[in-house]
C-alpha positions as CSV (number, residue, x, y, z in Angstrom):
1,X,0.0,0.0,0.0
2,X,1.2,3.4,-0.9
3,X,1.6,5.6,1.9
4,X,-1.2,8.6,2.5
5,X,-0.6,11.3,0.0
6,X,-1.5,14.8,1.2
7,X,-1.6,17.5,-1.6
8,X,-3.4,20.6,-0.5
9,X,-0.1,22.2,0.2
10,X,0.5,21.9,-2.9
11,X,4.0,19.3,-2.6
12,X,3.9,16.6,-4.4
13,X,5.4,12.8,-3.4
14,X,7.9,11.1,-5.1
15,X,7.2,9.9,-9.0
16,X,7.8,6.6,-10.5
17,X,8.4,7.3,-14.2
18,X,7.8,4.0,-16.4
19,X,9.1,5.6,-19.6
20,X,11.9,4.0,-22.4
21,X,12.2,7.0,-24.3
22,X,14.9,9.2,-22.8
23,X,14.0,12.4,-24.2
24,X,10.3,11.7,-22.9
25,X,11.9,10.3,-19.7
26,X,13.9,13.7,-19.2
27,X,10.8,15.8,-19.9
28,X,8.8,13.9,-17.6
29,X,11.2,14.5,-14.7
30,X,11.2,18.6,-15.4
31,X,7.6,18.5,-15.5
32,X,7.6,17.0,-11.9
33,X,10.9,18.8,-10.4
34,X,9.2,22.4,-11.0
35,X,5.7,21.2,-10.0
36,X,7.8,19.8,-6.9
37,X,9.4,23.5,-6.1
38,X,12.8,23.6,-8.5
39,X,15.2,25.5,-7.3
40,X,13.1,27.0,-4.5
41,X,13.8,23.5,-2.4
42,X,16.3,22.6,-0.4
43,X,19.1,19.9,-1.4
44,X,17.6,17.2,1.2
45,X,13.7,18.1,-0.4
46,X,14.9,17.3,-3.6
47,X,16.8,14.5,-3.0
48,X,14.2,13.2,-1.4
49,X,11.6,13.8,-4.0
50,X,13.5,13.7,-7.3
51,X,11.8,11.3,-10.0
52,X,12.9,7.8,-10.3
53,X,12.8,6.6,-13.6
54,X,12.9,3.4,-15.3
55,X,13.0,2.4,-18.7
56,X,11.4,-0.9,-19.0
57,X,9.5,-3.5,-17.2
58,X,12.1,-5.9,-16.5
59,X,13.6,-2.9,-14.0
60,X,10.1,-2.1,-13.0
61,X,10.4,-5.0,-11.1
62,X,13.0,-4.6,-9.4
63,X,11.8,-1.4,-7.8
64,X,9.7,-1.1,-3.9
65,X,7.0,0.7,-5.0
66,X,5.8,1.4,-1.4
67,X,8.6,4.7,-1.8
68,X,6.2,5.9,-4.5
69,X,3.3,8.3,-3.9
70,X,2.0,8.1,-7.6
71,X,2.8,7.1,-10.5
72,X,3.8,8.0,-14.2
73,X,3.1,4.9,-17.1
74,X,4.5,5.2,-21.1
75,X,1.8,4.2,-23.1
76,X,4.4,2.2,-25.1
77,X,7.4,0.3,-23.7
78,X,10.7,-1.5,-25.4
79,X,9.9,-4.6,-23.7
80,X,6.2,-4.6,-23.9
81,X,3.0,-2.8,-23.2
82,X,1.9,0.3,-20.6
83,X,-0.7,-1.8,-19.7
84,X,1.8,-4.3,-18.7
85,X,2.9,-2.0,-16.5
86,X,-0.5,-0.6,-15.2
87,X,-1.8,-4.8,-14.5
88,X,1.9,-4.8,-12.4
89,X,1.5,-1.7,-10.3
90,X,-1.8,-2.5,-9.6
91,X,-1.3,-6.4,-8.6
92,X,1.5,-4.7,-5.9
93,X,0.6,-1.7,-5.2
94,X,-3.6,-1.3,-5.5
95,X,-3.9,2.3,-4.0
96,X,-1.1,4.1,-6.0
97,X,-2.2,6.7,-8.0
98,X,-1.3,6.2,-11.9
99,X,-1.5,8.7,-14.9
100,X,-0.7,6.7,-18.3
101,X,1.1,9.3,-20.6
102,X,1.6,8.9,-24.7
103,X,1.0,10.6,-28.3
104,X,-1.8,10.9,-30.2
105,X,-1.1,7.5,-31.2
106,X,-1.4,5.6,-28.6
107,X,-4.5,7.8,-27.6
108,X,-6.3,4.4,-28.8
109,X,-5.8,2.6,-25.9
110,X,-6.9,5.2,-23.2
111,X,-9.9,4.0,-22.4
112,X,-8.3,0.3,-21.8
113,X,-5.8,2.2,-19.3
114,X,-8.5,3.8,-17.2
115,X,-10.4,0.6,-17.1
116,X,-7.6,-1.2,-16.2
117,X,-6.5,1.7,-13.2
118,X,-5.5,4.5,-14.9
119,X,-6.7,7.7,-13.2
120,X,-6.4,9.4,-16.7
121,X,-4.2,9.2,-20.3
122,X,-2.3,12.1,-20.9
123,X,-1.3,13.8,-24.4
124,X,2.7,14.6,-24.8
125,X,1.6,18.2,-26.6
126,X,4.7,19.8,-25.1
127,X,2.8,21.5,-22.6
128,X,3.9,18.6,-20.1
129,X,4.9,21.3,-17.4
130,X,1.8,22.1,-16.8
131,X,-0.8,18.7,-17.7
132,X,1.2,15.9,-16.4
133,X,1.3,17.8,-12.7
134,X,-2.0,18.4,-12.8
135,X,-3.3,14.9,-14.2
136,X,-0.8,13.4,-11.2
137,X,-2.3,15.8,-8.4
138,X,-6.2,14.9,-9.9
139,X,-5.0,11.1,-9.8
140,X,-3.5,11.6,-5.9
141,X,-6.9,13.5,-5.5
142,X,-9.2,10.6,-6.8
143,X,-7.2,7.7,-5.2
144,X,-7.3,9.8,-1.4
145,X,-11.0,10.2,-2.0
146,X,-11.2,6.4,-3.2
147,X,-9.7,5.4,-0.3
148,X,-11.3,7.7,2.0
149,X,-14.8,6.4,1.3
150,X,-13.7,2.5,1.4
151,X,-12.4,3.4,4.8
152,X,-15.9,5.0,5.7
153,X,-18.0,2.4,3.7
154,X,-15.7,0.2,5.9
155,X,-16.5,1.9,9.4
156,X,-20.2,2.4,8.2
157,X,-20.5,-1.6,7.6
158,X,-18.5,-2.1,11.1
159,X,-21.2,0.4,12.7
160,X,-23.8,-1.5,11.4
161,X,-23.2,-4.7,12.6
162,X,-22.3,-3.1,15.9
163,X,-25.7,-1.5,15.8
164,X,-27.3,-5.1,15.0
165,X,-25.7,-6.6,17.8
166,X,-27.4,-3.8,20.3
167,X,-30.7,-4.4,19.1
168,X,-30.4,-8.0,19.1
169,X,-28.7,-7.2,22.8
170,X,-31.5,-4.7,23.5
171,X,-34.6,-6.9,22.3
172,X,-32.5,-10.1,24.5
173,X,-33.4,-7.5,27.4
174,X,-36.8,-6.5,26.7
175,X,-37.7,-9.9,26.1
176,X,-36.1,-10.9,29.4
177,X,-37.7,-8.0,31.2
178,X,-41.1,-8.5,29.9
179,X,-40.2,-12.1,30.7
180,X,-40.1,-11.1,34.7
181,X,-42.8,-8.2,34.5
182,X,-44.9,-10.9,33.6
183,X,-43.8,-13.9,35.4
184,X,-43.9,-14.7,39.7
185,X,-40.5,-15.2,40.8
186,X,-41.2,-18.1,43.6
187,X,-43.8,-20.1,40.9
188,X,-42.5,-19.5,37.6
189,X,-46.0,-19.1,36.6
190,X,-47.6,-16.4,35.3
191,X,-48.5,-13.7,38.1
192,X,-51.9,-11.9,38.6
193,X,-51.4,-8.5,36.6
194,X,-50.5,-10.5,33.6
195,X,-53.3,-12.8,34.5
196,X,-56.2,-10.3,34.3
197,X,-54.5,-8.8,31.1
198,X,-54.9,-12.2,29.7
199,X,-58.4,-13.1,31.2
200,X,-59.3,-9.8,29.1
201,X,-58.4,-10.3,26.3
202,X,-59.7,-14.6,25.8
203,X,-63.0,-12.6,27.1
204,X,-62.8,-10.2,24.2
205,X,-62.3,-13.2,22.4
206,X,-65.4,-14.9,23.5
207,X,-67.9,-12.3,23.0
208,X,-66.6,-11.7,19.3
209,X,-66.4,-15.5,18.1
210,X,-68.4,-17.4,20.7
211,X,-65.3,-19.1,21.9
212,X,-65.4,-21.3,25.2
213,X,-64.2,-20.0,27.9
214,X,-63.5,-21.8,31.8
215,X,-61.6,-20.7,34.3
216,X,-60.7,-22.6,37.8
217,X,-59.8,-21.5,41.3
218,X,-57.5,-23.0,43.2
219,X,-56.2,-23.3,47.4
220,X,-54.3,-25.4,49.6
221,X,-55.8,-26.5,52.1
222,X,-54.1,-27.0,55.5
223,X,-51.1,-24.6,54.1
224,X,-50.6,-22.1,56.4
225,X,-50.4,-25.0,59.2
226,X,-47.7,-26.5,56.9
227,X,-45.9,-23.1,56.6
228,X,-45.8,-22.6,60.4
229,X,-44.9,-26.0,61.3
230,X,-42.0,-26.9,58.2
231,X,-41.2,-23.5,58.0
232,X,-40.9,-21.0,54.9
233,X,-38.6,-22.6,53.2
234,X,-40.8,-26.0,53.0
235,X,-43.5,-23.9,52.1
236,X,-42.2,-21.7,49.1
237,X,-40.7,-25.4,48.3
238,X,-44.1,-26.5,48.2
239,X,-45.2,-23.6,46.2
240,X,-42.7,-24.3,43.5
241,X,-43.6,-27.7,43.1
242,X,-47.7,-27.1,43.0
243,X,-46.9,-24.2,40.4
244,X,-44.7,-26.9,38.2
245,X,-47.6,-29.5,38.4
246,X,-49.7,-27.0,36.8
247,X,-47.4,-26.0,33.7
248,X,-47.8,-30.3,33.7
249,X,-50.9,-30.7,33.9
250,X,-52.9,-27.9,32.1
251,X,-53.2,-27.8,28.3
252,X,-50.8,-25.4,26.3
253,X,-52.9,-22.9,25.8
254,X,-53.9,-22.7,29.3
255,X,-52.9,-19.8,31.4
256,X,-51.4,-21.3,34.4
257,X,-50.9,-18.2,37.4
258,X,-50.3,-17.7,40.9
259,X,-53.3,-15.6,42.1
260,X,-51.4,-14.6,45.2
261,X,-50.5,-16.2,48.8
262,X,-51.4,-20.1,47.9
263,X,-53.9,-19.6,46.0
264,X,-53.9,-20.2,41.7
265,X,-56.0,-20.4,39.2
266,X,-55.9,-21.6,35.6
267,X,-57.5,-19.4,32.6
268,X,-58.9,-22.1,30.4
269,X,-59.9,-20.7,26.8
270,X,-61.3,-22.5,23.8
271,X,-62.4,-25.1,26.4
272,X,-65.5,-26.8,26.8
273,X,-68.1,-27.6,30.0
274,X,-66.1,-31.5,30.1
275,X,-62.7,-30.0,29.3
276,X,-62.8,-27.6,31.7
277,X,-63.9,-30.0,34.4
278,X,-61.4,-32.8,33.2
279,X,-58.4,-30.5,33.4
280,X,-59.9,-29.6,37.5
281,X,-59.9,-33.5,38.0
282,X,-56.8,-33.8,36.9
283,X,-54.9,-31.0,38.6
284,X,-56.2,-33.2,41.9
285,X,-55.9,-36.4,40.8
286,X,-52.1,-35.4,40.0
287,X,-51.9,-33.0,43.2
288,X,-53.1,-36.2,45.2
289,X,-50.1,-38.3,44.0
290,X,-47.7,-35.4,44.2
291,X,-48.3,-35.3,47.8
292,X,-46.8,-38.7,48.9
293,X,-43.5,-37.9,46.4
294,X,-43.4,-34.9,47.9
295,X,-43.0,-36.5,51.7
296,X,-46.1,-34.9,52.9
297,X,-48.3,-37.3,55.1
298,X,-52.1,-38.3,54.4
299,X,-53.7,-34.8,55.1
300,X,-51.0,-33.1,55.6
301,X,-51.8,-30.4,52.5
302,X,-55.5,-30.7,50.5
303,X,-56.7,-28.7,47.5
304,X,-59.7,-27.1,46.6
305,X,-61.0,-26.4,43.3
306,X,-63.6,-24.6,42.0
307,X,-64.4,-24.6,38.5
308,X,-66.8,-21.7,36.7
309,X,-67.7,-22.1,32.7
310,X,-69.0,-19.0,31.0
311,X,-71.5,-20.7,29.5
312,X,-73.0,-22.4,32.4
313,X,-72.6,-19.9,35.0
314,X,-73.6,-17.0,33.0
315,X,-71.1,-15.0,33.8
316,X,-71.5,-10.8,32.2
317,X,-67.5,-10.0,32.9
318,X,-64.2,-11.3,33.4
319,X,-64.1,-10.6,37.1
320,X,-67.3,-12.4,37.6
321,X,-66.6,-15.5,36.1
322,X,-63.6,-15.2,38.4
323,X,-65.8,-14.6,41.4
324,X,-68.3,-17.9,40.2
325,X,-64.7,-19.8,40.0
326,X,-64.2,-18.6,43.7
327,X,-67.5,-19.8,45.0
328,X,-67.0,-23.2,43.8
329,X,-63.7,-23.2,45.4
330,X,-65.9,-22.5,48.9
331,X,-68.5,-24.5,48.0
332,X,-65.8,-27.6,47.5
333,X,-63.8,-26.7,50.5
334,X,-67.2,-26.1,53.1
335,X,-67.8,-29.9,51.7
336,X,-64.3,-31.3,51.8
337,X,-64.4,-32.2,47.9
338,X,-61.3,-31.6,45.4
339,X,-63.4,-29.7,42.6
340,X,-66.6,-28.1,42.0
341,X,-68.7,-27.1,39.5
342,X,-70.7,-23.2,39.4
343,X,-73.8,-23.4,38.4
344,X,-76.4,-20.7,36.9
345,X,-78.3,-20.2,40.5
346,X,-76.5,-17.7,43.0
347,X,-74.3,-19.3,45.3
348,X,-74.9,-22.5,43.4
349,X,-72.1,-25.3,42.9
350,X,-72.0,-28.7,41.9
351,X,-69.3,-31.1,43.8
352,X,-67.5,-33.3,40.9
353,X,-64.5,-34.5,41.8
């Protein structure tokens, strides 16, 4: 890579002249030496800077181009082709500037140059004092700028995957934090606010399609007595384990939540009057079993379930099918059954499990 040319102070880098024609060679090197300063510079400036030329391909390769800041090509070579030249510089040295210069004709093969790297094909009019500077300080010009926007179209591609990774970051977050907003942190299951959001919406539901929608109510019986007696630790144990029963148990579409304290209820949509009582039975059937792996003795911890369908209760809002779920729950403690059933008549419930 060639190194960074700056020309807006008007200097100019040092010249690589590809050129077999001595007389063109010499000119070339004037042009460049009085664009550079002339006499006007000191010995150590133009040492520094003074053209390099070379006469033919075979000692083109032989030269570090990484010295060069741009690049001077004859159209026509002894041992071959300026575009021989051109293919070379640009296989070792991609970012260095090139200007092909030649006569009328060779003009014929300018547009092959450019496509092949050429910033531009120059005409040897005998006005190279002033062209060949200028084409060389347009071709510095056109490379910086080249290079300048691969370096941003670089840091803009860079800056968008970095910005792709945040959001994927940032949605991990939200997801996580609605994740908890909507979650209870002993249980795992999904906590009341959530609950009701979701209750709301199945009962939008419902009134606009005529879904099926149950809901059930459940407590522990004799938990507070196993909380005082085992300790908090047992119970919240116990609280864990009723609430992973119930992501067992219930259906998939079933709203499984911790309604607070040890009490938790299931929202059960698109189910009918028999699945809505077969999903109670079995959340006490399974509860019943879970009790002895557990190590909790015979009536050591009961549950009591009360089931409430909207279209047998005849429930008008969410939080009164809730309520009818609730008074089953009563109704099936007060009679020391797992599950019952609300019926249409206030106060009303049917033991069934």
């Amino acid at each position: 890579m060639s190194p960074a040319i700056d020309v807006h102070d008007g200097a100019l880098p040092r010249i690589l002249i590809v050129e077999s024609d001595p007389a063109v060679a010499k000119l070339l090197v004037a042009a460049m030496t009085s664009a550079r300063g002339g006499t006007s510079m000191s010995v150590r400036e133009r040492e520094s800077g003074t053209p390099v030329v070379v006469e033919s391909l075979a000692h083109l390769h032989r030269q570090d181009l990484h010295r060069f800041g741009a690049a001077l090509v004859a159209s026509v070579m002894t041992d071959g082709c300026g575009l021989d030249a051109i293919a070379y510089l640009r296989g070792l040295a991609p970012t260095l500037p090139i200007v092909m210069v030649g006569g009328i004709a060779e003009s014929t093969i300018a547009a092959e140059a450019i496509r092949g790297g050429a910033s531009e094909f120059v005409l040897l009019t005998g006005h190279e004092h002033v062209t060949v500077p200028l084409a060389i300080r347009k071709a510095i010009v056109h490379r910086q700028l080249r290079c300048d926007n691969e370096h941003l179209q670089q840091t803009l591609t860079r800056s968008m995957a970095e910005l792709a990774e945040m959001n994927r970051r940032l949605e991990t977050s939200v997801l996580r934090l609605e994740g908890m907003a909507r979650t209870d942190d002993l249980t795992g299951l999904t906590n009341r606010r959530w609950l009701n959001r979701a209750l709301e919406a199945r009962w939008a539901e419902s009134d606009r399609h005529a879904f099926d929608l149950g809901f059930l109510m459940i407590d522990l019986d004799g938990f507070k007595g196993l909380n005082d007696s085992l300790g908090h630790h047992r119970g919240d144990d116990v609280l864990r384990r009723v609430g992973a029963l119930l992501l067992e148990t219930c259906r998939e579409i079933d709203v499984a939540a911790r309604y607070g304290g040890d009490e938790f209820c299931v929202l059960l949509p698109h189910a009918d009057l028999e699945a809505t009582t077969q999903v109670a039975n079995r959340i006490a059937s399974e509860f019943e079993s879970a009790c002895t792996a557990w190590g909790l003795s015979a009536g050591q911890l009961g549950i009591s379930i009360g089931a409430a369908h909207r279209s047998l209760s005849g429930a008008a809002s969410p939080d009164e099918l809730v309520r009818h779920a609730d008074e089953a729950m009563y109704a099936a403690k007060n009679e020391g059954r797992s599950v019952a059933l609300r019926h249409p008549d206030p106060g009303t419930s049917r033991l069934v499990g």
